[in-house]
C-alpha positions as CSV (number, residue, x, y, z in Angstrom):
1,X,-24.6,72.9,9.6
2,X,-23.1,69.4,9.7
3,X,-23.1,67.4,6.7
4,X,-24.2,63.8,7.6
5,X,-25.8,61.0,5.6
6,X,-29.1,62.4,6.8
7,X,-28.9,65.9,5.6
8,X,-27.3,64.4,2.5
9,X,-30.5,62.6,2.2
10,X,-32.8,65.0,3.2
11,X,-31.3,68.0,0.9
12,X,-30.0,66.2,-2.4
13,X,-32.6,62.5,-2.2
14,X,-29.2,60.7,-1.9
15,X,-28.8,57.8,0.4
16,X,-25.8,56.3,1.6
17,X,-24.9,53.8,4.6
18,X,-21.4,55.2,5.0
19,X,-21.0,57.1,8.0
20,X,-19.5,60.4,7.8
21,X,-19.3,64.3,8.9
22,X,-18.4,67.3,7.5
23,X,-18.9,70.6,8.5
24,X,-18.4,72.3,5.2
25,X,-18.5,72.0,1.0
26,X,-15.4,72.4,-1.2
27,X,-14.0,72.1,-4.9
28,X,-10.8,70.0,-5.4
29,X,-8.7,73.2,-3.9
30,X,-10.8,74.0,-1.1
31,X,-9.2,75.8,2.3
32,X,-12.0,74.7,4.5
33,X,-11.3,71.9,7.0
34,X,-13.1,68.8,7.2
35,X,-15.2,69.2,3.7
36,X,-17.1,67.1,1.6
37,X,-15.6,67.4,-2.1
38,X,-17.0,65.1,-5.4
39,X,-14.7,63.6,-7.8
40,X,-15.9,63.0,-12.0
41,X,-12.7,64.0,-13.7
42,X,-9.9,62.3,-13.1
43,X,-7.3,64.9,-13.8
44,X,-8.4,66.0,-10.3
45,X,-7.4,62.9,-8.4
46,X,-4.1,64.6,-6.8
47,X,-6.2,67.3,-6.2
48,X,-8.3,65.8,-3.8
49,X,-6.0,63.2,-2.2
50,X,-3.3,65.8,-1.6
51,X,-5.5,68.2,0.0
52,X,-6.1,67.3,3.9
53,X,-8.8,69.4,4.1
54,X,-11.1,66.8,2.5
55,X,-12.5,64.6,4.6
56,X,-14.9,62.6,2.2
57,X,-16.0,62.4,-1.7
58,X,-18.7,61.8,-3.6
59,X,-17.6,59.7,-6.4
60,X,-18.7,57.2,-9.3
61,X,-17.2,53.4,-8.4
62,X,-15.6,53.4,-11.8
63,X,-13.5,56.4,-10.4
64,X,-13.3,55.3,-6.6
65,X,-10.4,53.2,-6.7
66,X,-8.0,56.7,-7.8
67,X,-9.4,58.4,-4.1
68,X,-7.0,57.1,-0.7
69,X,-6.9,58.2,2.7
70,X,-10.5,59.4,2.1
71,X,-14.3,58.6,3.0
72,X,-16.0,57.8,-0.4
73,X,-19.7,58.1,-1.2
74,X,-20.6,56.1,-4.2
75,X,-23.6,57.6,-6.3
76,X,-24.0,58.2,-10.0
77,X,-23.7,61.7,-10.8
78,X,-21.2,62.9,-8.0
79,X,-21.6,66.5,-9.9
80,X,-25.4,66.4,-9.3
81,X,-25.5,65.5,-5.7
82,X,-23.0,67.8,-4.4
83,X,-24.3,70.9,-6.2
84,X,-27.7,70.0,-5.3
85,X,-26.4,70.0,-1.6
86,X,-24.5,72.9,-2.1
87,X,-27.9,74.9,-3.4
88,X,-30.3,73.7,-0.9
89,X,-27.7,74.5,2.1
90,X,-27.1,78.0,1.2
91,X,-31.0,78.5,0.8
92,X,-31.9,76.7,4.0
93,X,-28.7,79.3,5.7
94,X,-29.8,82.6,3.9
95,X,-30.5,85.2,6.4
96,X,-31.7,88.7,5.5
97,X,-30.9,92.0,7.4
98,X,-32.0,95.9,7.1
99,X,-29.5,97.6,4.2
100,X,-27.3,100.2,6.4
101,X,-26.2,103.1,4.7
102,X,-23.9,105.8,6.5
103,X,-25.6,109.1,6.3
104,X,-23.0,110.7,4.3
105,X,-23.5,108.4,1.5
106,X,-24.8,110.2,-1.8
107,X,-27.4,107.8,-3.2
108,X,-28.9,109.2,-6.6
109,X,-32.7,109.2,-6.7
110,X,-32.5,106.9,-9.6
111,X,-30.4,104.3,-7.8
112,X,-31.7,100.8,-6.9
113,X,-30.4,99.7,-3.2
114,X,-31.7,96.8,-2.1
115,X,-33.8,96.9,1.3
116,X,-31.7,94.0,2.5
117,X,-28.0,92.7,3.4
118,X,-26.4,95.8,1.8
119,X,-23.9,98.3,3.6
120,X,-22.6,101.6,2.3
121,X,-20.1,103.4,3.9
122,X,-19.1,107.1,5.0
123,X,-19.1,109.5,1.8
124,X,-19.5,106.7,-1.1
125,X,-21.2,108.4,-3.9
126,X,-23.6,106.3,-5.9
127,X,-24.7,107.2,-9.3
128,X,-27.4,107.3,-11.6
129,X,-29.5,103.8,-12.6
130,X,-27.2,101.9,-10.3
131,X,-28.4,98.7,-9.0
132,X,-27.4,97.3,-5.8
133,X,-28.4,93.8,-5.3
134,X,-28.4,92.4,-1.7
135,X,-25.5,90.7,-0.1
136,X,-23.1,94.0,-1.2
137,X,-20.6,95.7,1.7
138,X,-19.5,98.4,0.1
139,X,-16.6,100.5,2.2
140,X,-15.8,104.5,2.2
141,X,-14.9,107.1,0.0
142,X,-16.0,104.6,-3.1
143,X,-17.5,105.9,-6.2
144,X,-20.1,104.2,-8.4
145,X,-20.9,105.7,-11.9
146,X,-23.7,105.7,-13.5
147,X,-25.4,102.3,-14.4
148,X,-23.4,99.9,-12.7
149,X,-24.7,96.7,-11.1
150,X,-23.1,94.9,-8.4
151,X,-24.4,91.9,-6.5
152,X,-26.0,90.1,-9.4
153,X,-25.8,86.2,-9.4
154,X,-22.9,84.8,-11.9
155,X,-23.4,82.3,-14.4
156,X,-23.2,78.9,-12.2
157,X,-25.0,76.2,-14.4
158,X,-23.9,72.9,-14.6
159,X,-24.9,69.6,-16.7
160,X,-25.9,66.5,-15.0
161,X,-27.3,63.6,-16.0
162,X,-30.7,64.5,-14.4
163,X,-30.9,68.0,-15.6
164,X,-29.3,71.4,-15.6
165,X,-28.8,72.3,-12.2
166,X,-29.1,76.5,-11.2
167,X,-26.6,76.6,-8.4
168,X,-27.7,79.3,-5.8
169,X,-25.0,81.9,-5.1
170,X,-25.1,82.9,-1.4
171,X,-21.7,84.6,-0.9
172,X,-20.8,88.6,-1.0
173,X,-19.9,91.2,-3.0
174,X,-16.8,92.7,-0.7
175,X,-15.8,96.0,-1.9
176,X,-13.0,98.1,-0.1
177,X,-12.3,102.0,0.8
178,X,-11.4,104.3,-2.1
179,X,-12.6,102.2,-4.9
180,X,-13.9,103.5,-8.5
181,X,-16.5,101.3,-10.0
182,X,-17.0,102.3,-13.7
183,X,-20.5,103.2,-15.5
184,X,-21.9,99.9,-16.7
185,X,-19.9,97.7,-14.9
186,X,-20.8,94.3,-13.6
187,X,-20.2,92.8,-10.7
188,X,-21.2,89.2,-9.5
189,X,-21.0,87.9,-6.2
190,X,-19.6,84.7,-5.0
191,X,-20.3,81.6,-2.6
192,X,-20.0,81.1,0.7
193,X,-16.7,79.7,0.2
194,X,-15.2,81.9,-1.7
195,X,-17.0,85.7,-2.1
196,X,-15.8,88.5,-4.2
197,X,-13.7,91.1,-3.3
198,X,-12.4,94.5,-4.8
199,X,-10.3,95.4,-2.1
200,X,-8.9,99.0,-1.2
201,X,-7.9,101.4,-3.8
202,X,-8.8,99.3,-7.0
203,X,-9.9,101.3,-9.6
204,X,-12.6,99.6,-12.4
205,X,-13.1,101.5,-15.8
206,X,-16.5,101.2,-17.4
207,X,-18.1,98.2,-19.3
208,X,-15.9,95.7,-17.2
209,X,-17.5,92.1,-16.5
210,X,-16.4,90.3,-13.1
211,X,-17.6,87.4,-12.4
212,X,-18.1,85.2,-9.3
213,X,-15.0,84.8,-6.7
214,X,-13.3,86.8,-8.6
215,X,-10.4,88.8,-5.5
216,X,-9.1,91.8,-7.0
217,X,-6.0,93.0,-4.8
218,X,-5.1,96.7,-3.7
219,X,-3.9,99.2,-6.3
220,X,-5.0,97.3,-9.3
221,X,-6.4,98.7,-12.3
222,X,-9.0,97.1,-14.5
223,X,-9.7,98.7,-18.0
224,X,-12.6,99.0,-20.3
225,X,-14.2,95.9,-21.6
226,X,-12.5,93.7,-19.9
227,X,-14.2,90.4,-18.9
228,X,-12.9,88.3,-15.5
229,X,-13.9,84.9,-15.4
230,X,-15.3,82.8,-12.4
231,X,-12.3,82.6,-9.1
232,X,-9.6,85.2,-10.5
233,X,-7.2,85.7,-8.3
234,X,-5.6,89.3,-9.0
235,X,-3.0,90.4,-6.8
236,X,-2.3,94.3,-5.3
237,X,-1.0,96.5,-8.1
238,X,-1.8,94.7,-11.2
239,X,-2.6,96.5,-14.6
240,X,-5.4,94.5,-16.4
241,X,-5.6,96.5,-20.1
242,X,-8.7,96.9,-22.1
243,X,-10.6,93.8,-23.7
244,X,-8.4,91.7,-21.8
245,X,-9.9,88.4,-21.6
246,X,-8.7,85.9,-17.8
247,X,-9.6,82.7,-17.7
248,X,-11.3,81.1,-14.1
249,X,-8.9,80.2,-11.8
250,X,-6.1,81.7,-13.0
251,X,-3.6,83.7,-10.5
252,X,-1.8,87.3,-11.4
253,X,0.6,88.1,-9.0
254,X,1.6,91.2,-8.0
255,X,2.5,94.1,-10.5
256,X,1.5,91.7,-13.3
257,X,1.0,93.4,-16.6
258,X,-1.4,92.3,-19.2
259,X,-1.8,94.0,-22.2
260,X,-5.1,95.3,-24.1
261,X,-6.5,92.3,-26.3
262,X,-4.7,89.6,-24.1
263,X,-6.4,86.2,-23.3
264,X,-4.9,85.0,-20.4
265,X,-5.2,81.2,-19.9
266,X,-2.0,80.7,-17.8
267,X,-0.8,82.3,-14.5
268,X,0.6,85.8,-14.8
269,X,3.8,85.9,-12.6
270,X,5.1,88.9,-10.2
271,X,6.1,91.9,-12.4
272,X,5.5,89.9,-15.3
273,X,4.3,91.3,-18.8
274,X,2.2,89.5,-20.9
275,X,0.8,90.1,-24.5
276,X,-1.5,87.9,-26.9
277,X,-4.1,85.5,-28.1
278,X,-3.4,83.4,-25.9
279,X,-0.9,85.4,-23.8
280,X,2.7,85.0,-23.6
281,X,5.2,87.2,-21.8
282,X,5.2,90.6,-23.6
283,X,9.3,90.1,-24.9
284,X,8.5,86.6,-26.6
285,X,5.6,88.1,-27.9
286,X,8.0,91.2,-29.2
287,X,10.2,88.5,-31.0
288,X,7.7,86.3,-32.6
289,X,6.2,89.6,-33.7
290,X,9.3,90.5,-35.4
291,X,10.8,87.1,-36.9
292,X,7.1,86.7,-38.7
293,X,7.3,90.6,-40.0
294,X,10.9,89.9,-41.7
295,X,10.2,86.6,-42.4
296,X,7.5,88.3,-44.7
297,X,9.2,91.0,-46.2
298,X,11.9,88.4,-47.4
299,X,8.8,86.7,-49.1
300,X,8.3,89.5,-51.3
């Protein structure tokens, strides 16, 4: 739908006599043309003026003056407003349609496949005590061990100065051909502008949390226990060890390496090994490790 001064009205309650159009929502980063962003952190100025994709911003007029070459909404809590919008949009767009599964699926009797917006392709096997929540494609030759759950809603909350907003999730779980999903593993889908995906050949080892957005790339492994936050970007190939711990947003390119324990705060780069608390490439971390062992044998 078009995003006008009315809907903005009728959906969030906020009025506004500046005339403008969009015809999608996006964060500071967005790749949708003509969007409607919000601005209540500065760091993010250069954000949102370099990217041409935003076309206007909701923004406090303390912070206003930082925005050019944009449309600018003045209201209070530009955080409120646009998530409100974002919510009430992807409610009011929400359609359902009969769950499809490809008669050479396996389904245990114990599984939970939602009677909507699922899909399950030719010979995927799925487990014992899985649940399948709706707005899942799952592709073929896939495997889903027992307990797994995959489609559940991510933790979106956010702190406004009228409340705690629950922002609606009303993207996709994507998942590809040939891909292992461990036993109690849990997958969250994403938002319409950016859903999650486990593309072909990715294999996921039990107990692993991803969150929301998160794009895992071909070939990549993902170990026990680990926990990917909100908008990972994983690239084709990658090794993610066990406990590893990725912060949102953060990019590993392709054949990155992180090691088991790691928490990962920085981009991973191509071929790139990375070790630590927080992570550092894997050689450094060899070094330090070393230096601080004879530095404390010399103690003695």
């Amino acid at each position: 739908m078009d995003i006008n001064k009315d809907v903005l009205k009728e959906l969030s309650g906020l009025e506004t006599d500046i005339e403008f159009c969009c015809n999608a929502l996006g964060l500071s980063n967005t790749m949708q043309k003509n969007s409607l962003s919000f601005l209540d952190d500065i760091k993010y100025k250069e954000d949102i003026n370099n990217n041409n994709h935003i076309t206007a911003v909701l923004v406090k007029k303390d912070l206003s003056e930082v925005i050019t070459s944009k449309q600018i909404i003045l209201c209070d809590d530009p955080r409120y407003y646009f998530y409100t919008l974002m919510s009430e949009i992807g409610k009011r767009n929400y359609v359902k349609s009969e769950t499809k599964v490809h008669l050479t699926a396996r389904i245990s009797e114990s599984a939970f496949i939602s009677s909507y917006n699922v899909s399950i392709g030719e010979n995927t096997i799925v487990g014992p005590n899985v649940s399948i929540l709706p707005d899942v494609c799952i592709g073929d030759n896939c495997i889903i061990q027992a307990g797994a759950i995959i489609g559940s809603e991510g933790f979106e909350y956010k702190r406004t100065s009228k409340g705690i907003l629950s922002v609606f999730h009303d993207g996709q779980v994507i998942i590809g051909n040939n891909v292992e999903i461990g036993a109690n593993t849990c997958i969250d889908k994403g938002f319409s502008y950016r859903n999650t995906i486990i593309d072909d050949d990715v294999k996921i080892d039990n107990l692993v949390y991803i969150a929301h957005g998160v794009q895992i790339g071909k070939g990549s492994f993902i170990i026990a226990c680990s926990a990917i936050a909100g908008s990972v970007t994983i690239q084709e190939n990658v090794w993610v060890g066990p406990n590893v711990s990725i912060a949102p947003g953060r990019k590993i390119h392709n054949a990155g390496f992180i090691t088991l324990g790691s928490v990962v705060t920085k981009d991973v780069e191509p071929d790139q090994w990375v070790t630590g608390n927080f992570a550092i490439p894997h050689t450094q971390f060899l070094k330090i490790l070393k230096k601080n062992i004879s530095d404390s044998n010399e103690s003695y």
